[in-house]
Each structure stands twice: as C-alpha cells, then as structure tokens.
C-alpha positions as CSV (number, residue, x, y, z in Angstrom):
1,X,43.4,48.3,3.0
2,X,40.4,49.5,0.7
3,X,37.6,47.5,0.0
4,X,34.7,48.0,-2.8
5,X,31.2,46.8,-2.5
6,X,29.0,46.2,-4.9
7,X,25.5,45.8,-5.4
8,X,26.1,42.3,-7.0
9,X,27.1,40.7,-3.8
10,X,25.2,38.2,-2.9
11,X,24.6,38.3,0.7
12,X,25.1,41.9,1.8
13,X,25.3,41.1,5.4
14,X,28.3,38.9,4.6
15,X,30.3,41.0,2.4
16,X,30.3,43.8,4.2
17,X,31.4,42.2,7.6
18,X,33.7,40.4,5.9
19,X,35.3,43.6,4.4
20,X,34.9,45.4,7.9
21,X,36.6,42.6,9.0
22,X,39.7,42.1,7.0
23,X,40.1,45.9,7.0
24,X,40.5,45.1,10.5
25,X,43.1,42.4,10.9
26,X,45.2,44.3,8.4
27,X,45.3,47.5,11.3
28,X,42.4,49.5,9.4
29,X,41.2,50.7,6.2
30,X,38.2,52.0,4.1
31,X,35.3,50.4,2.7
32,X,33.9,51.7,-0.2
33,X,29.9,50.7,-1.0
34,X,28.7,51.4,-4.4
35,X,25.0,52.5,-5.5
36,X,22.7,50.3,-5.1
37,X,20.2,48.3,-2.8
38,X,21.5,46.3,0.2
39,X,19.3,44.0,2.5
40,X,21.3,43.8,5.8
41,X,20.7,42.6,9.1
42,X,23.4,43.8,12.1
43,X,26.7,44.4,11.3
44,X,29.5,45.3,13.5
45,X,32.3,48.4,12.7
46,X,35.8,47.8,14.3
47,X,38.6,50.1,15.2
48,X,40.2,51.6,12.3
49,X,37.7,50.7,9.7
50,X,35.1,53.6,7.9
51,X,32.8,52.5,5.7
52,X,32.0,55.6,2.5
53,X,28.6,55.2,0.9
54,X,28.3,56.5,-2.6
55,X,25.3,58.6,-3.1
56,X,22.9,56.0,-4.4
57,X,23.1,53.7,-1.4
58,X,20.3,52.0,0.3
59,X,20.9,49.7,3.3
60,X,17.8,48.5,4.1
61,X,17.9,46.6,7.2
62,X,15.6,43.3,8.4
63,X,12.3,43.6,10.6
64,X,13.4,40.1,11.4
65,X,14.3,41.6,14.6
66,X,17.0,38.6,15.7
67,X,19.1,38.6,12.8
68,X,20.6,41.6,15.0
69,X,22.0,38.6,17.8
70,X,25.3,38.6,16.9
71,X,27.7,38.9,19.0
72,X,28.1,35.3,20.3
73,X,29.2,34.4,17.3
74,X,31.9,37.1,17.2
75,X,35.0,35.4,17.4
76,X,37.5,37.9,15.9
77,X,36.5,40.8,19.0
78,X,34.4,38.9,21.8
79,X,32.9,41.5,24.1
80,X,33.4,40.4,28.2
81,X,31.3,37.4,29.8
82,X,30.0,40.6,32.1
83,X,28.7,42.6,29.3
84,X,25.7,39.8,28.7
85,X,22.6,40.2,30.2
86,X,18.6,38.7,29.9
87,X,17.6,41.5,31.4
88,X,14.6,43.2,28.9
89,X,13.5,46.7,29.6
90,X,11.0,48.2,32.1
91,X,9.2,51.0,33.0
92,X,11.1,53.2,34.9
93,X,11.5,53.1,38.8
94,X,14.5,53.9,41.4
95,X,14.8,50.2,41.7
96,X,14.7,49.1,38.2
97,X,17.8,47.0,37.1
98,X,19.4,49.2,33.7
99,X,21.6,46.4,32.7
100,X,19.3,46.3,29.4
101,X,20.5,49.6,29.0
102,X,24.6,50.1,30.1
103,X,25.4,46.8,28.7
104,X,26.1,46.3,25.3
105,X,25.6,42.6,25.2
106,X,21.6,43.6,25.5
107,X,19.1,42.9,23.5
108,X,17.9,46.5,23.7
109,X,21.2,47.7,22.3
110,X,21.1,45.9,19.1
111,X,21.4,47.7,16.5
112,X,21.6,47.7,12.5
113,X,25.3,49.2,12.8
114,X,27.5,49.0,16.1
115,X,30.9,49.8,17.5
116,X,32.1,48.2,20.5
117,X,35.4,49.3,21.9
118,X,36.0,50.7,18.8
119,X,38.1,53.9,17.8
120,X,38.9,55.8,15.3
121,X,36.4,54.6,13.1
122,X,32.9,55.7,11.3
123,X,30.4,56.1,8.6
124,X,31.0,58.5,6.1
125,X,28.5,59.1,3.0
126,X,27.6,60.9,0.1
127,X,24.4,62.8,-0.2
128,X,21.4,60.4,-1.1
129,X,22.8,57.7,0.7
130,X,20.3,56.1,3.1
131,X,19.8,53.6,5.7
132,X,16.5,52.6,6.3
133,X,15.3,50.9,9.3
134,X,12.0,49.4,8.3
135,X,10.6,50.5,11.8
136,X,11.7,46.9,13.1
137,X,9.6,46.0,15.7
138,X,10.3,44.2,19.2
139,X,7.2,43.1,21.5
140,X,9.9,42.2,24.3
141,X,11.7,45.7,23.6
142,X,11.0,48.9,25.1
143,X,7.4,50.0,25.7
144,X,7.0,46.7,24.3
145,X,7.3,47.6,20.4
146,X,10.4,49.2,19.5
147,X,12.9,47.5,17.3
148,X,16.8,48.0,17.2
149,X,18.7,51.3,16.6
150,X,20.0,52.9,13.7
151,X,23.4,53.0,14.9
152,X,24.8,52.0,18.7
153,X,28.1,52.5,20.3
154,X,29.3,51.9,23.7
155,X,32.8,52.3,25.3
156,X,34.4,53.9,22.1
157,X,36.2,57.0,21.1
158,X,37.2,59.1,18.3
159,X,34.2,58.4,16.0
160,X,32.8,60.0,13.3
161,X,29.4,60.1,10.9
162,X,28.5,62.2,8.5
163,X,26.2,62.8,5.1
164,X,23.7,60.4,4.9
165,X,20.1,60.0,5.8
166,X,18.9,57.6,8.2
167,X,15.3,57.1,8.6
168,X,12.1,55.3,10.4
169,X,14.6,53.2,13.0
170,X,13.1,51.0,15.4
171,X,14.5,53.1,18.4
172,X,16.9,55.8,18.5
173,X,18.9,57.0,15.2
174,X,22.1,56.8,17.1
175,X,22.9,55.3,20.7
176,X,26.1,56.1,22.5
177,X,26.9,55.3,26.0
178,X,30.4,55.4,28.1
179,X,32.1,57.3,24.6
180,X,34.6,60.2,24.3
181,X,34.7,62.4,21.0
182,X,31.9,61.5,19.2
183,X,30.9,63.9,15.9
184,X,27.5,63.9,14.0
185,X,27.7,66.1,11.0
186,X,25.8,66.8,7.9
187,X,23.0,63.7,8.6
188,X,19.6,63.7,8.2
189,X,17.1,61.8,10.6
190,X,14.0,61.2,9.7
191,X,11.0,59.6,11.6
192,X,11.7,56.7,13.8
193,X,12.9,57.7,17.5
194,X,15.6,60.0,19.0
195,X,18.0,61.5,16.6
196,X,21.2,61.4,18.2
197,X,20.9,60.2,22.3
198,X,24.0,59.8,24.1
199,X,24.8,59.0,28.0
200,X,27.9,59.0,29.9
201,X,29.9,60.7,26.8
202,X,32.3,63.2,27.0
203,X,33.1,65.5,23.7
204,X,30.3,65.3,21.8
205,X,29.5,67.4,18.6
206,X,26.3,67.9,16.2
207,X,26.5,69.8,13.1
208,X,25.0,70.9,10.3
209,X,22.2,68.2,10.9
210,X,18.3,67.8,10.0
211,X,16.4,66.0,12.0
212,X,12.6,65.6,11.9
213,X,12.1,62.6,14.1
214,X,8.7,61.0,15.9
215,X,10.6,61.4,19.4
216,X,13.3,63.5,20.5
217,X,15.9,65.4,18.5
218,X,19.2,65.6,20.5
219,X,18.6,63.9,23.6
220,X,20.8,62.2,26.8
221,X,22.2,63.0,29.9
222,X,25.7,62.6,31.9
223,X,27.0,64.3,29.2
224,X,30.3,66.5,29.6
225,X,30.7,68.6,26.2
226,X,28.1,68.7,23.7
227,X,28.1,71.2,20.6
228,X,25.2,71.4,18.6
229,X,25.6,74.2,16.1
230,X,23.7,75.0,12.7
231,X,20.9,72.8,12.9
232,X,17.1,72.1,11.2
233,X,15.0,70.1,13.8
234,X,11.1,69.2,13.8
235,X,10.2,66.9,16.4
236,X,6.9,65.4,18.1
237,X,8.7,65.0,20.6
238,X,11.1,67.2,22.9
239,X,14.0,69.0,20.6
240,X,16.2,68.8,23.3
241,X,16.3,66.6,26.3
242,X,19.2,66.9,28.1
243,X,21.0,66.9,31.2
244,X,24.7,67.8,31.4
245,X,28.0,69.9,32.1
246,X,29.2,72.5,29.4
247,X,26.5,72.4,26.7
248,X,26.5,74.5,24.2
249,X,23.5,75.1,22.0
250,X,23.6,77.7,18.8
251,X,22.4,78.6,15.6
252,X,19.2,76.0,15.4
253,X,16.2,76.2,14.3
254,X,12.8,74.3,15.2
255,X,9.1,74.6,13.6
256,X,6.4,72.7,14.8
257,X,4.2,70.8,14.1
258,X,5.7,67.5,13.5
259,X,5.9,66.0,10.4
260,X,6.0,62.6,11.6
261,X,4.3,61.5,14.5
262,X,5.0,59.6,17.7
263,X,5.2,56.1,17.1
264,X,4.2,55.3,20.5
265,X,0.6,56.8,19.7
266,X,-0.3,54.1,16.7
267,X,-2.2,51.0,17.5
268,X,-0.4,47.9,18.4
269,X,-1.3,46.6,14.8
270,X,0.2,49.6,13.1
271,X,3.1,49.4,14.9
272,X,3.8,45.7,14.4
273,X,3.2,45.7,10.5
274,X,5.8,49.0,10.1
275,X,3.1,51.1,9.3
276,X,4.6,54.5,8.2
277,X,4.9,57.7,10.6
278,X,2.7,59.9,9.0
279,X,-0.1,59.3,11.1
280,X,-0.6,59.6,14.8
281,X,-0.2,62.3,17.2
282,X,2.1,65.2,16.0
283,X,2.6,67.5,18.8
284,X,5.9,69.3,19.5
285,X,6.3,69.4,23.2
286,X,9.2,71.2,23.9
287,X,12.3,72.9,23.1
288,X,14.3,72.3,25.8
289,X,13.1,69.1,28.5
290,X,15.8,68.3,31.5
291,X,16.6,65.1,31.6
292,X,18.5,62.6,34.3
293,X,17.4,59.6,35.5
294,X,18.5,56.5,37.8
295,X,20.0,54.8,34.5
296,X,23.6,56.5,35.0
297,X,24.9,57.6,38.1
298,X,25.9,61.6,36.9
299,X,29.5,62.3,37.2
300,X,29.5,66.0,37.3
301,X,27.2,69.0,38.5
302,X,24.9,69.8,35.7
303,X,25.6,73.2,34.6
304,X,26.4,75.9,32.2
305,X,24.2,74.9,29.5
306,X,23.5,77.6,27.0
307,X,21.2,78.1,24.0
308,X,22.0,81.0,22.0
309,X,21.0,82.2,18.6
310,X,18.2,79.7,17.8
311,X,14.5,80.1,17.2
312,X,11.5,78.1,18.3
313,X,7.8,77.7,16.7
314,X,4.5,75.9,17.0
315,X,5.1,74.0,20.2
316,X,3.8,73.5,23.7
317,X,6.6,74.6,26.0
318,X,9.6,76.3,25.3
319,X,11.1,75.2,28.8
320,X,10.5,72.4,30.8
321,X,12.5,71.4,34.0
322,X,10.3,69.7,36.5
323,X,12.1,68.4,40.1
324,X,8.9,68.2,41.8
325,X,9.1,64.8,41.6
326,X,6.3,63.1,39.3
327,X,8.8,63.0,36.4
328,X,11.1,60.5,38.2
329,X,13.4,60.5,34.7
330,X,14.5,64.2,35.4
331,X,15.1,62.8,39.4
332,X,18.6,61.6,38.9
333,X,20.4,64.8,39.5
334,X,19.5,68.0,39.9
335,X,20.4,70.6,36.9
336,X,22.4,74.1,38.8
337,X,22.3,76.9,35.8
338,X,20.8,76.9,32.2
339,X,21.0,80.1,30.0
340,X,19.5,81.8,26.7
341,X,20.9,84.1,24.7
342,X,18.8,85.8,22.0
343,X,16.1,83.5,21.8
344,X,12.8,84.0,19.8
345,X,9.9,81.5,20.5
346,X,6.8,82.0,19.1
347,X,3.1,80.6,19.5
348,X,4.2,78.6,22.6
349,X,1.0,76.7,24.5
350,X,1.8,77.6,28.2
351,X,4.1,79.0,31.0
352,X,7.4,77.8,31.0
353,X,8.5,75.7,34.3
354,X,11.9,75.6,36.7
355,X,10.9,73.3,39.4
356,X,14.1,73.1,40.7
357,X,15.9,71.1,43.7
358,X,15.7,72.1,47.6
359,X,19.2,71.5,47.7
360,X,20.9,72.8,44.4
361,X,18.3,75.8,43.5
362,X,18.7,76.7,39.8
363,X,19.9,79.6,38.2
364,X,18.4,80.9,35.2
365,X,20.0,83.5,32.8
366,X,17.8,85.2,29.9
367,X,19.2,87.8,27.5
368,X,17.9,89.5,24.6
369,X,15.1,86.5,24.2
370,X,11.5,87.3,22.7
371,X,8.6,84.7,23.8
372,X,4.8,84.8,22.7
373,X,2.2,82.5,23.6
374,X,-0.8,81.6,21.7
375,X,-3.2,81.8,24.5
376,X,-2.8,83.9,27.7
377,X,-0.8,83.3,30.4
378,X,-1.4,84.3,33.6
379,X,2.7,83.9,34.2
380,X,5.2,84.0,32.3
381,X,7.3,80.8,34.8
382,X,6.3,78.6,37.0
383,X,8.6,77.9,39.3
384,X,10.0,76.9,42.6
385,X,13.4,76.5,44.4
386,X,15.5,79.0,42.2
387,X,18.4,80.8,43.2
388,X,18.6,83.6,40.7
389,X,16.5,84.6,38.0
390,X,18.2,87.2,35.6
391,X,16.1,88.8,32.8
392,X,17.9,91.3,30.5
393,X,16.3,92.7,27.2
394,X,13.4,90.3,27.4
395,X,9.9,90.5,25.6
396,X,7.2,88.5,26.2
397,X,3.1,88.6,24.7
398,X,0.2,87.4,26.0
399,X,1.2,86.9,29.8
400,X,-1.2,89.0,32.4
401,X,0.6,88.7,35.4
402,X,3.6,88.6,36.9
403,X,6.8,86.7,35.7
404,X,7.1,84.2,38.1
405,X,4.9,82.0,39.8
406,X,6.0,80.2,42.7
407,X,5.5,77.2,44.7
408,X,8.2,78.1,47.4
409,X,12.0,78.4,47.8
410,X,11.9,82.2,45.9
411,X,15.6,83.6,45.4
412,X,16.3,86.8,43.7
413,X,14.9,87.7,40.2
414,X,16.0,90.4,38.6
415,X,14.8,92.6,35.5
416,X,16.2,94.7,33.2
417,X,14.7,96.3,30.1
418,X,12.0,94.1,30.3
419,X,8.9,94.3,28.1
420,X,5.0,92.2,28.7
421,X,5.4,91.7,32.2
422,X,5.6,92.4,35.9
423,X,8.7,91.8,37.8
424,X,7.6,90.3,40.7
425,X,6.3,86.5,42.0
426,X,2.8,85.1,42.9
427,X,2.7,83.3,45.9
428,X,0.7,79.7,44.1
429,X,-2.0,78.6,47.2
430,X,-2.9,75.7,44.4
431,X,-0.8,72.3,44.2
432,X,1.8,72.4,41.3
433,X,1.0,70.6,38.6
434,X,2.6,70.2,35.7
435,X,1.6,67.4,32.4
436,X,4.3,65.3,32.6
437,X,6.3,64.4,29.5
C-alpha cells in the first residue's frame, strides 16, 4: 500500500498514524510526506511500513511532553502488561532499578518516533528534510530536565534510517535497545543529546553521518557489531562511548570545540523554556570513553574494538578507560583489547588513561598513530592493570617522560619505531586520580 501526506491535513499526528497504520493491516507499505510543516506529537512505526520525507519536510514535534503517552491507547499492537513500569529515572548506583530504561512501556523511552517489535521497517528522507525536537523538556525525566527522544526502538530488527536531519531532541537522537541490524546512514544530528546510542544490539551500522551534538556522538554498550565508517562528528561531549565485542571504527573525523553546548550546563530556566544550544559549556572531552554499566547485564567479553583511519582535534582526552572505580558507569564489565590504527590527534589536554580490571587486564594495540598535546605531559598513559602494551610507528609531542605511568599490575609494553618518548613505566607513589566524565 502507498500513502501521501500532505501539508493540508489537518491534524498531522492523526494522519500519519493513521497511514502507518493502514499500511500496516494491509502487510506493509510506504508512506509518502510531502513538503511542508507538520506539528506532531508521538507516533508509532510498525513492521513493514517506511515512511519517505520529501526534501522540504518539517516535523516539528510538541514540548507538551505527554502527548508522547501513547501506548495505552494502542489497540491495533498492545505491547505486554510487563513492559509497563512507574519507575522514573535515577542517578546511577549498583542497586538502582533500570526498568525506566529496558522497558519500553517507560516514560523515559518516549519518543517523537518509535518501533516496538517492529521489523523491516524505517525512515527514509530526502535532503532538507528535518525533524525537530523543540528541546522538550521533562522535570520528572532524566537529570530532571530532559524530554523524549528523537527516535526509540526496542526489541526490533532489520531497520533502517537515512537522509534527514534531526536536531535539538529532548534526549538521545536515536534510542535502541534489545535490536538486531540496525543501519544509520547519511543523517545529520544536530544539538540535543546522543546521536545514535544503542544497548543490547547486535549488527549495527553508521555511515556517512554528521553529527554535532551537546552530548555524545555514537554512544552504548552490550553491543556485538558496530560499523561506523565515513563520518563528520563535533561533540561536547564524548565522540565515542562505547563498550562492546567487534567494533569497528574507520574513516571519521572529529574537531573540537563544540558547536553546541551541553545542555546539562544551562540554568534550569533555560532549559525549561527550550532555550537554544548555543550557549553553555562547549568542551569536547574525548574521543573514545569506555562505557558499561549496571543497566544491561553484558553478554559477551568486550573486545577487539578498533579505530583506524580517523583523526581527532581540539579536545581533552583522546582515551579514556577508567576501572578504578569512581566512574561506576564504566563498572559493568571490564573492556579486554582496544586498538588504533593510524591515528592522528592533535592539541589533546592531558595523558591518555587505561585503568583496567585486576581480573581481565587490557590490551592495547597502537600502530602508525601521531598524538600532540597542547601542554606538557609528564606521560604519555596513565595506567594500571594492562596486560600488553604494543607501540609500533608511534609519535607523540610534548610528553617529558616516560610512556606509561602506572598505578600497579604492569604487563609488558613494547616499542617499536617510536618517536617523543621513553619506553619504560613510572612507578606513581600518588593516588590515581582521574576527572571523571
């Protein structure tokens, strides 16, 4: 079945979940919206149905933040009694309940799009075709002001989005949990939260994307197959923050500063009115930030994650695993091997840190990278509990000292062909510290 849209429609909201859900009962189709401006509130894409947005489309979604309670009155695909919860969010702890979080009956999953047990289905656009989230705005959602997602999907495979530009969310641009073969190509992100975030998803692919966004670029963890190739990031935030199994990382490209700032740095005021993300802090913080928490328990050992081919600018760390245990969301499970391959970072703030895990040291691989720091370093890592260290046609400025700095649990590092400093590892006699993120 094929549907058009058109501007003239009276109640967006209503004609297009209508269309999506005719397209449905008829076993699928496509849904076709024309130029023009669209005030929505949340909608819900079903198996089988992609909705193609012409170049001049505009959803602009509601700040009224619960037009976006919707599925009790979903009749046509009621999700399971179980998949309810009150629970809000909450800082993190061990002990924290995450239903807010793995269940997509939530308020915190809301969202201005979402797919629940949904394949085959997606959002497929022409350039100039946006959806704007108004920065929505939730007092009872997490850190007690952010809104709904872009787009959310939980428990669904085969999905696909592509070509149009998504800005100033409430929370993340995209939110997937418990999905298989998910692919983000060709989208720009702008402001708002995390770009694409995913947990507990297997086969997962970003392409071709921009992405300057006021938190992190490609973030999640528990992930088993992630591609991101041929991508323009600027973040004030971490560009990646990840923990999984067979990530591959290649082609990108990030320059600091940020253009848009953290949202959670504006006053309570700003951030309740929708004030726009030009102000506030704009710091990039890191390239690559491990990530895994208590939210998910991790079904595989994460490892073999390699960044190759990219180049890094203007920020404050290039690498950032810290196990030491006052960062209780990289906690959940311990990450076993990471690798770069030709890597350039330049102006980076300070030392890079491995803090690994007593009982799964990590192993870190560097070949043909170049690193320089805007001030001096007096180590190029600091470190602790690493198995192996392997440095092959390295060059790194501006560090007087040795290459590692360690707080116990040395393995082997090796050197070869490298250029700015010492092979060998000070014994730290101070307590580790390290800013948290």
């Amino acid at each position: 079945m094929n549907i058009t849209i058109t501007q003239a429609s009276a109640n967006a909201t209503k004609a297009l979940q209508d269309a999506i859900d005719s397209c449905f009962k008829a076993g699928g189709g496509a849904i076709t919206v024309e130029d023009g401006d669209y005030h929505i509130s949340g909608l819900r894409l079903r198996s089988n149905v992609k909705l193609y947005l012409k170049s001049g489309v505009h959803l602009i979604a509601t700040r009224d933040i619960e037009a976006y309670n919707i599925l009790k009155d979903d009749t046509l695909e009621p999700i399971p009694e179980s998949e309810y919860t009150d629970v809000l969010w909450s800082k993190a702890t061990p002990e924290r309940c995450n239903d807010f979080i793995t269940k997509c009956g939530s308020r915190w999953s809301n969202a201005i799009i979402r797919l629940l047990y949904a394949e085959n289905a997606g959002i497929i656009a022409e350039e100039g075709a946006v959806i704007d989230g108004s920065n929505s705005y939730d007092e009872t959602g997490e850190e007690h002001y952010r809104g709904v997602h872009g787009i959310s999907m939980y428990h669904c495979k085969n999905l696909e989005f592509s070509g149009y530009t998504i800005k100033d969310t409430g929370n993340w641009a995209h939110c997937g949990y418990f999905c298989k073969d998910l692919t983000f190509k060709n989208l720009t992100v702008l402001a708002g939260h995390d770009g694409v975030h995913t947990g507990a998803c297997d086969n997962v692919t970003v392409e071709n994307c921009k992405m300057y966004t006021g938190d992190d670029c490609v973030a999640g963890f528990d992930i088993l197959g992630l591609v991101v190739k041929n991508c323009i990031f600027n973040t004030a935030c971490s560009c990646f923050r990840l923990g999984g199994t067979n990530v591959l990382i290649e082609d990108c490209v990030l320059v600091g500063p940020p253009k848009y700032c953290f949202r959670g740095s504006l006053t309570k005021e700003q951030k309740r009115d929708g004030a726009p993300s030009e102000t506030g802090r704009k710091t990039t913080l890191s390239a690559f930030t491990y990530y895994s928490d208590f939210t998910l328990k991790v079904r595989n050992t994460p490892e073999n994650i390699v960044m190759r081919n990219c180049s890094f600018e203007n920020l404050e760390r290039f690498l950032h695993y810290n196990f030491s245990g006052n960062e209780r969301w990289q906690l959940g499970c311990s990450l076993k091997s990471i690798a770069f391959e030709n890597i350039k970072a330049k102006n980076v703030g300070m030392s890079l840190c491995a803090y690994g895990d007593p009982k799964r040291p990590v192993n870190i691989t560097m070949n043909g990278c170049e690193f320089s720091f805007g001030t001096e370093q007096s180590e190029f890592i600091r470190t602790a509990y690493f198995d192996k260290i392997r440095l092959k046609d390295v060059k790194v400025e501006n560090v007087n000292g040795n290459a590692l700095k360690s707080w116990g649990g040395n393995g082997e590092i090796v050197g070869d062909n490298v250029s700015g400093i010492s092979i060998g590892i000070t014994d730290a006699t101070e307590p580790f510290t390290c800013k948290p993120i």
